[in-house]
FIDRENKOL-94362 format. One record per residue: residue in three letters; x, y negated, z negated of N, C-alpha, C in turn. Coordinates in steps of 0.2 Angstrom, whole numbers, padded with zeros to 4 digits, always signed. Atoms other than C-alpha are relative to their C-alpha. Last residue first. Layout:
# residues N
ALAXYZXYZXYZ/...
//
This chain:
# residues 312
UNK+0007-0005+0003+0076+0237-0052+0002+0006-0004/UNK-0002-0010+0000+0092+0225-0048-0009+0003-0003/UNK-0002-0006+0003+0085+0207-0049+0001+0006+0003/UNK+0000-0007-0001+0087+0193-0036+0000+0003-0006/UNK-0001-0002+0005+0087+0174-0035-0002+0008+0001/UNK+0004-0007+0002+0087+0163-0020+0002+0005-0005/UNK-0001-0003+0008+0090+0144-0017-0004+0008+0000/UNK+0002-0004+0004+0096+0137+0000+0000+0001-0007/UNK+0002-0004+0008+0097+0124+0008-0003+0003+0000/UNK+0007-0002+0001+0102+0120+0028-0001+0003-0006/UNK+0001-0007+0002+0116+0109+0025-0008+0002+0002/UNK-0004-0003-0005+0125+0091+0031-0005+0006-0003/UNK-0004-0002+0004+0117+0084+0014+0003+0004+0005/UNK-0007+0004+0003+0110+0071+0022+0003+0004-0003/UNK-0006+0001-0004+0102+0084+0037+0005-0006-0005/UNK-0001+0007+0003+0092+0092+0022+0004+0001+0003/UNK-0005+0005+0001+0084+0109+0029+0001-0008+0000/UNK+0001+0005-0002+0074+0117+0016+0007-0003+0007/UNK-0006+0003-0006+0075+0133+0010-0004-0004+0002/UNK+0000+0007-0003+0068+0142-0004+0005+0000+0004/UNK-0004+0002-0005+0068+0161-0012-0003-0007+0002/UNK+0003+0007-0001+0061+0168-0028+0005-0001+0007/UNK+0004+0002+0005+0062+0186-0036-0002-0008+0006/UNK-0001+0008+0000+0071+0194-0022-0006-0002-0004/UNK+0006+0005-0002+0069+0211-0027+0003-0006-0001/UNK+0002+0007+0002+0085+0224-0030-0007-0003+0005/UNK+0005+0007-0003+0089+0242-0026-0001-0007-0004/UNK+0010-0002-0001+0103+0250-0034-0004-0006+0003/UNK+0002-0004+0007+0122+0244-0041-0006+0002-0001/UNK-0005-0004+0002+0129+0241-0024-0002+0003-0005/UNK+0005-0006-0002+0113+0230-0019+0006+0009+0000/UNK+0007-0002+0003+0121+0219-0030-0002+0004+0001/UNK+0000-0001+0006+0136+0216-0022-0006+0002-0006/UNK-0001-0008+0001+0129+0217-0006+0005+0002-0005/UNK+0004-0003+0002+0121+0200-0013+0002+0007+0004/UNK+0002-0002+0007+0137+0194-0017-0008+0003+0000/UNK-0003-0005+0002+0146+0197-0002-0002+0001-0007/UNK+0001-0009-0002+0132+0192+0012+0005+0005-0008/UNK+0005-0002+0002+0130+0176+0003+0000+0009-0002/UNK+0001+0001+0005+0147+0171+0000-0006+0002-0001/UNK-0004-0006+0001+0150+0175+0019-0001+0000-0008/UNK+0006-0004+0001+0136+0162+0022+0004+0006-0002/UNK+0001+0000+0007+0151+0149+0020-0006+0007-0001/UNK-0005-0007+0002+0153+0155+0039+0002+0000-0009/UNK+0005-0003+0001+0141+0139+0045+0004+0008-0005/UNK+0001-0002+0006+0154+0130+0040-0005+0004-0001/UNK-0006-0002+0001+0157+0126+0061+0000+0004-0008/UNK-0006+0004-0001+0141+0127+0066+0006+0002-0005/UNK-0001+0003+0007+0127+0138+0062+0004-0004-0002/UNK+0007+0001+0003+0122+0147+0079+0002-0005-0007/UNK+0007+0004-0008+0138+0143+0090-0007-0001-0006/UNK-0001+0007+0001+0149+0146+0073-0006-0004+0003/UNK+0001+0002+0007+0141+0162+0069-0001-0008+0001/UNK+0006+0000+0001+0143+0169+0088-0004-0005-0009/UNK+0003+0005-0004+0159+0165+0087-0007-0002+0001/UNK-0002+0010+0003+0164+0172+0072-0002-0002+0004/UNK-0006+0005+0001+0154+0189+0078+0001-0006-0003/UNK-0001+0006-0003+0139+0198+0070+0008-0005+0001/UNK+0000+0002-0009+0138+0215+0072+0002-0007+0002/UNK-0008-0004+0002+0141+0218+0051+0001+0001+0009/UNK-0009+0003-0002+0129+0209+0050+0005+0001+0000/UNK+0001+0003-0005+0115+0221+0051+0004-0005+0002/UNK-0004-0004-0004+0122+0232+0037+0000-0004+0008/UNK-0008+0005-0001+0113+0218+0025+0004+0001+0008/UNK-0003-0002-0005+0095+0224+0027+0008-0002+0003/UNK-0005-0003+0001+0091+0222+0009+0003+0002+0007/UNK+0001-0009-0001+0075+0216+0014+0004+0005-0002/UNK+0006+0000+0003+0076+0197+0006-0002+0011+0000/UNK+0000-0001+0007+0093+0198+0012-0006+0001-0004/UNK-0004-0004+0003+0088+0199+0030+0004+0003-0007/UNK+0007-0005+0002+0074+0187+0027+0002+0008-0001/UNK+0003+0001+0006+0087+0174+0022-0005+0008+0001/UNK-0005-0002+0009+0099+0178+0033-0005+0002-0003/UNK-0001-0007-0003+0084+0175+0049+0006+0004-0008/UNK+0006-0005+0003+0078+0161+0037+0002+0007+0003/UNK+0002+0001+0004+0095+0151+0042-0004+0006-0002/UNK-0008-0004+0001+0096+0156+0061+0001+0000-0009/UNK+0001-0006-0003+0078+0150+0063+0004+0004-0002/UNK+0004-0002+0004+0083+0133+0052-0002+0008+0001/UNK+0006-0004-0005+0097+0127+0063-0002+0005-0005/UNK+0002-0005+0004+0106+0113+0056-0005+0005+0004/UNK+0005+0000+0007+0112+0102+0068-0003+0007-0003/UNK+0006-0005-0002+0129+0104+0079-0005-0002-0008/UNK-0002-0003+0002+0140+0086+0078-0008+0007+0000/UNK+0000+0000-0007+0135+0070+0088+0001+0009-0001/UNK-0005-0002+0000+0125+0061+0073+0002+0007+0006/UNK-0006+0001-0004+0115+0050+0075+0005+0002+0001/UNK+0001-0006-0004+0100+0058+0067+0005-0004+0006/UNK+0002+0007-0005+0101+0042+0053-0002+0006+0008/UNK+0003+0004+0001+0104+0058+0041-0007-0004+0004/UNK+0004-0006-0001+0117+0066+0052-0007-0002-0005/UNK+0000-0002-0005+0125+0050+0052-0006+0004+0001/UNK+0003+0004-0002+0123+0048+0034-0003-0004+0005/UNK+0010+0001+0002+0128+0063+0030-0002-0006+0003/UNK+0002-0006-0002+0145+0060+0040-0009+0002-0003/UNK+0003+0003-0006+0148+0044+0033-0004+0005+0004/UNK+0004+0006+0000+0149+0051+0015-0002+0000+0008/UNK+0007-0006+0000+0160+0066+0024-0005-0004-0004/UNK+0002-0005-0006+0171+0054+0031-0005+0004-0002/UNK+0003+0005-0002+0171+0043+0012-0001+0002+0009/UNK+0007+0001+0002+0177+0059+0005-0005-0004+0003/UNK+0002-0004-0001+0193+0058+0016-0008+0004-0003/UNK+0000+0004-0007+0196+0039+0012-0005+0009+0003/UNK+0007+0006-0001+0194+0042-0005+0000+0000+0005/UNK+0007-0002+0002+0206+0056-0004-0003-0002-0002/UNK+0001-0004-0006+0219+0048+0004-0007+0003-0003/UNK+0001+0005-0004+0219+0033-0009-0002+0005+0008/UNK+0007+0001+0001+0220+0046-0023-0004-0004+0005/UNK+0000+0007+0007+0236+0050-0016-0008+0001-0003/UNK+0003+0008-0002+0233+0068-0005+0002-0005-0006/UNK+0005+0003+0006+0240+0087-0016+0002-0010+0004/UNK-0002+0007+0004+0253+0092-0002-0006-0002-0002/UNK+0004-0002+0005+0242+0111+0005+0005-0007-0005/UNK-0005-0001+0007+0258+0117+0014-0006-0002-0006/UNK-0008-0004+0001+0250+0122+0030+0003+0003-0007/UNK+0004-0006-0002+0233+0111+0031+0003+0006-0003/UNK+0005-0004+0006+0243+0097+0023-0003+0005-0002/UNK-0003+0001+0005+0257+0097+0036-0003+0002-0005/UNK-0001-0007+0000+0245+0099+0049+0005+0003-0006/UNK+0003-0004+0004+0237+0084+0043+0001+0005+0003/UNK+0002-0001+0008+0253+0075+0043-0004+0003-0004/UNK-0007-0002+0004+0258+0081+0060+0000+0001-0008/UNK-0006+0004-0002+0242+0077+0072+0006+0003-0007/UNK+0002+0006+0006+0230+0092+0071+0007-0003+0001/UNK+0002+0007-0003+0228+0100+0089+0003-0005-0007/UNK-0001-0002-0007+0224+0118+0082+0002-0008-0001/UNK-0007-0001-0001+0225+0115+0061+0000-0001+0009/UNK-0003-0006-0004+0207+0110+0060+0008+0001+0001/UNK-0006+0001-0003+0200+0097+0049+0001+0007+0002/UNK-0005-0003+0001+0181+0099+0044+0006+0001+0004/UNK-0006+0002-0002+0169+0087+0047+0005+0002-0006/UNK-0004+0007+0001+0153+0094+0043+0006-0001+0001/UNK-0005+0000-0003+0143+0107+0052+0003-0006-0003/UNK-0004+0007+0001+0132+0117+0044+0006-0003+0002/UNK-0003+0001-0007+0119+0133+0043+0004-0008-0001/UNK-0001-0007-0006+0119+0141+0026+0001-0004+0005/UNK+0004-0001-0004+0128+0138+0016-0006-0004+0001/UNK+0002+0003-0005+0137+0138-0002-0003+0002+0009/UNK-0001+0007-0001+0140+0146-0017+0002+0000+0008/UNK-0003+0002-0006+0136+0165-0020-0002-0009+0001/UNK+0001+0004-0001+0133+0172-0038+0002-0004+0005/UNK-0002+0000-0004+0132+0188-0044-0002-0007+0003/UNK+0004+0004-0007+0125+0189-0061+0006-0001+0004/UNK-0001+0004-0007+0133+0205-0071-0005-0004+0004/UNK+0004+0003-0004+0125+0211-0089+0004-0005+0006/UNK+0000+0008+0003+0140+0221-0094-0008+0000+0004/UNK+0006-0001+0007+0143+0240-0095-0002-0008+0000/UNK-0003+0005+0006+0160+0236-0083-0006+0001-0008/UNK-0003-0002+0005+0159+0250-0072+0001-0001-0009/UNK+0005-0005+0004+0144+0245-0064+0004+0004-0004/UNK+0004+0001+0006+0156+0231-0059-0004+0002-0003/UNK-0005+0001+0003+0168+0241-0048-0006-0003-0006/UNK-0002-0009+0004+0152+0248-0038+0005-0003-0006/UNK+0006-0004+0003+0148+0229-0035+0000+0008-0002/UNK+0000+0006+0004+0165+0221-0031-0005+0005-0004/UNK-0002-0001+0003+0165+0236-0018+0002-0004-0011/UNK+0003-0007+0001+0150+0232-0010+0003+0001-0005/UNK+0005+0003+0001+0156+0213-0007-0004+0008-0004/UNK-0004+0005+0006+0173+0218-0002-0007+0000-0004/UNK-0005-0008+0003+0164+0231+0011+0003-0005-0007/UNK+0005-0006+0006+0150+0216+0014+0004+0006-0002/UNK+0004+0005+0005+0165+0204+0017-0004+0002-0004/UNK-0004+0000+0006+0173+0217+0029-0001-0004-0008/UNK+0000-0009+0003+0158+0220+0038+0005+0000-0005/UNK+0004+0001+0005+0159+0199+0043+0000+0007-0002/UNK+0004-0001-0002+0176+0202+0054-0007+0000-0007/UNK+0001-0007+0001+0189+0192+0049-0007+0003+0002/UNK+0005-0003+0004+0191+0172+0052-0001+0008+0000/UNK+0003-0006-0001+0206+0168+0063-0004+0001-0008/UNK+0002-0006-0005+0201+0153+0056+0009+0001+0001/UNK-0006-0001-0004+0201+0142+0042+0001+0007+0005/UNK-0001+0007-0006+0183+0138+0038+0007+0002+0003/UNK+0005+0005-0007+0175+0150+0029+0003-0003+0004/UNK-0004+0006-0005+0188+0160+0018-0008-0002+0004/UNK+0001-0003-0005+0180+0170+0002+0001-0007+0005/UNK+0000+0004-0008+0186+0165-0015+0000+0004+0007/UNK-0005-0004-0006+0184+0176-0029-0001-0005+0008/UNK-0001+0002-0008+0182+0169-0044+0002+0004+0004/UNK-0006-0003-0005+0178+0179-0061-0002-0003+0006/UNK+0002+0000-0009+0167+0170-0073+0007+0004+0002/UNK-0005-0005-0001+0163+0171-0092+0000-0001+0006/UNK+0001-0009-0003+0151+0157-0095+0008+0004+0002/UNK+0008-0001+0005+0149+0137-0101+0002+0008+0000/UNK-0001-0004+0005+0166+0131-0095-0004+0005-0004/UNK-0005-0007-0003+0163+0126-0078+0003+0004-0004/UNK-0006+0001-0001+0146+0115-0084+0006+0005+0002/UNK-0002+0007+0004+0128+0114-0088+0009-0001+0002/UNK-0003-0001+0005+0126+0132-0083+0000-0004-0003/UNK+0002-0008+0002+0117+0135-0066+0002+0001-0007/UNK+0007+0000-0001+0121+0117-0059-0005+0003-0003/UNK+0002+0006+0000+0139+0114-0064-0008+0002-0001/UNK-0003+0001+0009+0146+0131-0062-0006-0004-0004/UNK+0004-0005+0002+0136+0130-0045+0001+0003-0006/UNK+0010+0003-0001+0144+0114-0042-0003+0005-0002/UNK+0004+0006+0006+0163+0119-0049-0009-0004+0002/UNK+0001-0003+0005+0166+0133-0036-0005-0004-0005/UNK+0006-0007-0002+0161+0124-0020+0000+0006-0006/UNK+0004-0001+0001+0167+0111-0028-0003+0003+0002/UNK+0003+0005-0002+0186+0115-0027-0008-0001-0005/UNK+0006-0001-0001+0196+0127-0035-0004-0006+0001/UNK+0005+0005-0002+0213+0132-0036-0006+0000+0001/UNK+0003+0002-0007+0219+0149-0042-0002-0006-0002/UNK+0001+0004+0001+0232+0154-0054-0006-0004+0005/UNK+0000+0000+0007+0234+0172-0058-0001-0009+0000/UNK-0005+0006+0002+0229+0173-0040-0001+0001-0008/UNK+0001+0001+0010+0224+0192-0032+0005-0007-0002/UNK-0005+0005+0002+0222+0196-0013-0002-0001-0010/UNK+0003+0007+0003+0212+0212-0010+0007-0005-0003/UNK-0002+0002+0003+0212+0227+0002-0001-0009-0003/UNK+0002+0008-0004+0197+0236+0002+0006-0003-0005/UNK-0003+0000-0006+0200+0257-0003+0000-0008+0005/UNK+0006-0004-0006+0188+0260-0017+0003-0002+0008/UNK+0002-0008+0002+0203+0260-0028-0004+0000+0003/UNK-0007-0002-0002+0209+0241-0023+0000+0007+0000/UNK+0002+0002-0008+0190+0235-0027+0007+0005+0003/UNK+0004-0003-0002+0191+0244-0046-0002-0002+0010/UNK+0000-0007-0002+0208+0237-0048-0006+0007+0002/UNK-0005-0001-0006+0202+0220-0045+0002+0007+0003/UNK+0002+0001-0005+0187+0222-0054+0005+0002+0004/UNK+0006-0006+0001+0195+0228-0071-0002-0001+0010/UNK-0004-0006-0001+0209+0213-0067-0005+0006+0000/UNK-0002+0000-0006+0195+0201-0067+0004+0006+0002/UNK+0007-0002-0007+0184+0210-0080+0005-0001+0003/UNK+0002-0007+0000+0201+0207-0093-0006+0003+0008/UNK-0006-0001-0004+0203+0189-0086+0001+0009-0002/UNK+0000-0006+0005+0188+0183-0090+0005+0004+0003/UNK-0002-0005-0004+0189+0166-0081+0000+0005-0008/UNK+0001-0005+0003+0181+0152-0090+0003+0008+0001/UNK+0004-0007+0000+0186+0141-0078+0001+0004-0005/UNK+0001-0006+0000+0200+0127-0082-0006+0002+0000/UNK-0003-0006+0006+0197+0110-0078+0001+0004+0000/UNK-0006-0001+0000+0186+0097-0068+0005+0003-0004/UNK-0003-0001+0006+0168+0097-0065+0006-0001+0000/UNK+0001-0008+0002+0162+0091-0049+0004-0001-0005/UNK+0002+0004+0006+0164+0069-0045-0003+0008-0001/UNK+0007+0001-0002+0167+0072-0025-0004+0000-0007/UNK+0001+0003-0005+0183+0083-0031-0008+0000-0001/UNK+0005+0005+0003+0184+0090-0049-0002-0006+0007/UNK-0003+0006-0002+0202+0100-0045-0006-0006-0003/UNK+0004+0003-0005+0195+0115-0052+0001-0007-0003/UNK+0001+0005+0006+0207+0127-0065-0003-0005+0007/UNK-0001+0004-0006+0208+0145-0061-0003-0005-0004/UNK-0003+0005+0004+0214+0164-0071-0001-0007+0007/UNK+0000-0005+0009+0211+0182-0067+0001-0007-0004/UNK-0002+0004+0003+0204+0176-0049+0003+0002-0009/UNK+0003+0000+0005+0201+0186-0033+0004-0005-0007/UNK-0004-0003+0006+0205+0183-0017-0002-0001-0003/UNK+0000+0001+0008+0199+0183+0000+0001+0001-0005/UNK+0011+0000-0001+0200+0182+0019-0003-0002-0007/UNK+0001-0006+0000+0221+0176+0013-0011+0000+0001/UNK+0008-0001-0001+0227+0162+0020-0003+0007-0001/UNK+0002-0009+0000+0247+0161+0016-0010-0002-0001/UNK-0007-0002+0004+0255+0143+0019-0003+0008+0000/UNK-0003-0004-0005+0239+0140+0030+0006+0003-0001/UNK-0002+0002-0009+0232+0134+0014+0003+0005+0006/UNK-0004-0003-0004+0220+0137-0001+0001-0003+0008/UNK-0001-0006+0002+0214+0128-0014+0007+0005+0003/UNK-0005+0001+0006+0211+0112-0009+0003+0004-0003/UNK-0006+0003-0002+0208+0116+0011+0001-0004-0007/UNK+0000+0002-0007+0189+0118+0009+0008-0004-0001/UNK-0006+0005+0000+0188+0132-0001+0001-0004+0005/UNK-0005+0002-0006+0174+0145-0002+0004-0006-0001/UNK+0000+0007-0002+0163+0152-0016+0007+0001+0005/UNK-0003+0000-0008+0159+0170-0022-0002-0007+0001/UNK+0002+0005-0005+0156+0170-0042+0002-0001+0006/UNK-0004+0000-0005+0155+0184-0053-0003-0004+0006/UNK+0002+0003-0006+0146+0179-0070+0006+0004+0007/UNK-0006-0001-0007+0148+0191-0084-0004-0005+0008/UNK-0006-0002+0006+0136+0193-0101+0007-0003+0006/UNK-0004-0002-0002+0121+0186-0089+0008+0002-0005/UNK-0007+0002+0004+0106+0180-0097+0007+0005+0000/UNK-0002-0006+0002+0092+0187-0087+0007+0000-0003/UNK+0001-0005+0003+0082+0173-0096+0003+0007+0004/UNK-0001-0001+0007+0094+0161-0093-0005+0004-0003/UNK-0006-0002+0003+0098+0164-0075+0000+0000-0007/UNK-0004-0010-0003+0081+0165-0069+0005+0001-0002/UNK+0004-0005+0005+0077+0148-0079+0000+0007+0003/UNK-0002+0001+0008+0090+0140-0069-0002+0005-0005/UNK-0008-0003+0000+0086+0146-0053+0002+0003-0008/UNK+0003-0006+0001+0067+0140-0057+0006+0006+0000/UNK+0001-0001+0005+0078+0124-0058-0004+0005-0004/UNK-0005+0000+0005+0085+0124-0044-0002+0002-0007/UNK-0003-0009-0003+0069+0129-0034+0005+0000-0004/UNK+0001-0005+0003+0064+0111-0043-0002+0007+0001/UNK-0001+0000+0007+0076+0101-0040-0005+0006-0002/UNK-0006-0002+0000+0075+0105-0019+0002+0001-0010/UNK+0000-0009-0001+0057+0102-0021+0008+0003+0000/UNK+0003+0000+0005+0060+0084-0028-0001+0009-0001/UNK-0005-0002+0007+0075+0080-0019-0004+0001-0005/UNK-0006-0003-0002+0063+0082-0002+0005+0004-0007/UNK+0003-0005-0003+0051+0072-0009+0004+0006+0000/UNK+0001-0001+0006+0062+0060-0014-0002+0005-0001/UNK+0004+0004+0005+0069+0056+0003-0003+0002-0005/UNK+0006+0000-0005+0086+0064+0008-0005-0006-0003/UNK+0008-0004+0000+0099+0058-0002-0006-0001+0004/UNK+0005-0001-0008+0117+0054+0003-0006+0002-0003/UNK-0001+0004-0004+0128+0053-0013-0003-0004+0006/UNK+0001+0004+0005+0117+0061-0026+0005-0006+0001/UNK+0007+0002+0003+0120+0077-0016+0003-0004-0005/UNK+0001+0006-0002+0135+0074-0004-0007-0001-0006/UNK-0003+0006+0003+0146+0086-0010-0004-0008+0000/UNK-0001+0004-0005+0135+0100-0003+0003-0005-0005/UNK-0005+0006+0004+0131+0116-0012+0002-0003+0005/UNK-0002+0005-0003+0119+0131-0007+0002-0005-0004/UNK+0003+0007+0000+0113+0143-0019+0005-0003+0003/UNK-0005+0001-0005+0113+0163-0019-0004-0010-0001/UNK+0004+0008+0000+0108+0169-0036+0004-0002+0006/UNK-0004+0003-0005+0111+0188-0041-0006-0006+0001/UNK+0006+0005-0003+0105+0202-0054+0006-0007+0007/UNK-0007+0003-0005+0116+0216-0062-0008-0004+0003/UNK+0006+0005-0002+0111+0227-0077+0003-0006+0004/UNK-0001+0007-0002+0124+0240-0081-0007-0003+0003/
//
């Protein structure tokens, strides 16, 4: 097996909200060094960890994570929209290879899927079609959130399970790192959006304009530096960064949700996508961080990243 990895942040607002050019120019082009990373280690098998922001999954059954044998993305904030190329052989291969090494795993023969799937589809491919992929959704936002060691255990196992497969596997973690944008919470929430939270009632079109147009405003805020919500914290950011960069994952495996939220805000716990696809990687032998970036951009609510990895 031949197994590589790309960790990239995603935010609904780019190309809504734009920093200044500068900015969008360096960010374009670590993207696009991405890019040409994934197509000369040209991938036979994508497996991709993203998170859901309450389109996919609800408090109806909230699983830490689950895997995909089959998903079809909503196309929110103007992201792709359709069926995923799901490989539905690997998925199942995976699944039963995670459930064998002792980590339990939810499994959807239909999963939903936002933009945190479809942008890195999108950005990395041309489209959500383009590649073989296996989804695994990893929770962020709805709490009781699980301990992070379970994430790199899931994340570990994924990676053993795929050196089974003989393929060329990229691993690919969608979104992060430190960020706090207005995200609904069941605790407190008035009736209808506990109702949502819960049961997951697909909004009119007129509800989700309204609800886009809150995280539009949101950038904007954060942006204008008026905003009252936690700001990106870049230390906490690189400090990941640098720990991936050495492979020192085991080291979060200390870190509580509180502590997370405190340093990164409330989404900061998108970075569970980081941790599970690069100690998927470092599953099937050492790896080099070929490239890394980061910037933070308060209109995209996010502190960005881009980093790519081969196996040795």
């Amino acid at each position: 097996m031949t197994a590589a990895a790309v960790g990239l942040s995603h935010s609904p607002l780019i190309g809504k909200v734009d920093p200044a050019p500068d900015t969008v120019q360096r960010v374009d082009q670590a993207v696009a060094r991405a890019r040409a990373f994934v197509r000369g280690f040209g991938p036979e098998l994508v497996v991709l960890f993203a998170p859901d922001h309450y389109n996919g999954f609800f408090y109806k059954e909230m699983p830490p994570f689950c895997l995909a044998t089959a998903a079809h993305a909503i196309g929110d904030f103007g992201s792709g929209e359709g069926p995923l190329s799901v490989d539905g052989r690997s998925a199942r291969s995976l699944a039963e290879g995670v459930l064998d090494r002792g980590v339990d795993l939810t499994i959807s023969a239909r999963m939903t899927v936002d933009h945190g799937f479809a942008q890195p589809l999108d950005v990395l491919f041309g489209g959500i079609d383009r590649v073989p992929v296996v989804p695994v959704f990893i929770n962020g936002v709805a709490t009781p959130l699980g301990p992070v060691r379970r994430i790199r255990a899931l994340g570990a196992a994924i990676g053993a399970a795929a050196a089974d497969l003989d393929k060329r596997v990229l691993f690919v973690a969608s979104g992060g790192l430190s960020h706090d944008p207005p995200v609904p919470v069941l605790d407190g929430a008035p009736p209808r959006v506990a109702d949502a939270l819960i049961d997951g009632a697909a909004p009119t079109a007129e509800q989700r304009a309204r609800s886009e147009q809150r995280v539009v405003q949101a950038g904007r805020d954060y942006a204008a530096g008026t905003s009252t919500r936690l700001p990106i914290n870049p230390a906490w950011d690189n400090h990941l960064l640098d720990l991936i960069e050495v492979g020192d994952l085991a080291t979060v495996d200390s870190w509580t949700v509180d502590w997370m939220a405190a340093e990164g805000g409330g989404s900061a716990h998108e970075v569970r996508t980081w941790i599970a696809a690069f100690a998927a990687l470092a599953a099937t032998g050492p790896y080099t961080l070929e490239s890394r970036f980061y910037e933070p951009v308060p209109a995209w609510i996010a502190g960005f990243a881009v980093a790519t990895a081969q196996g040795r």
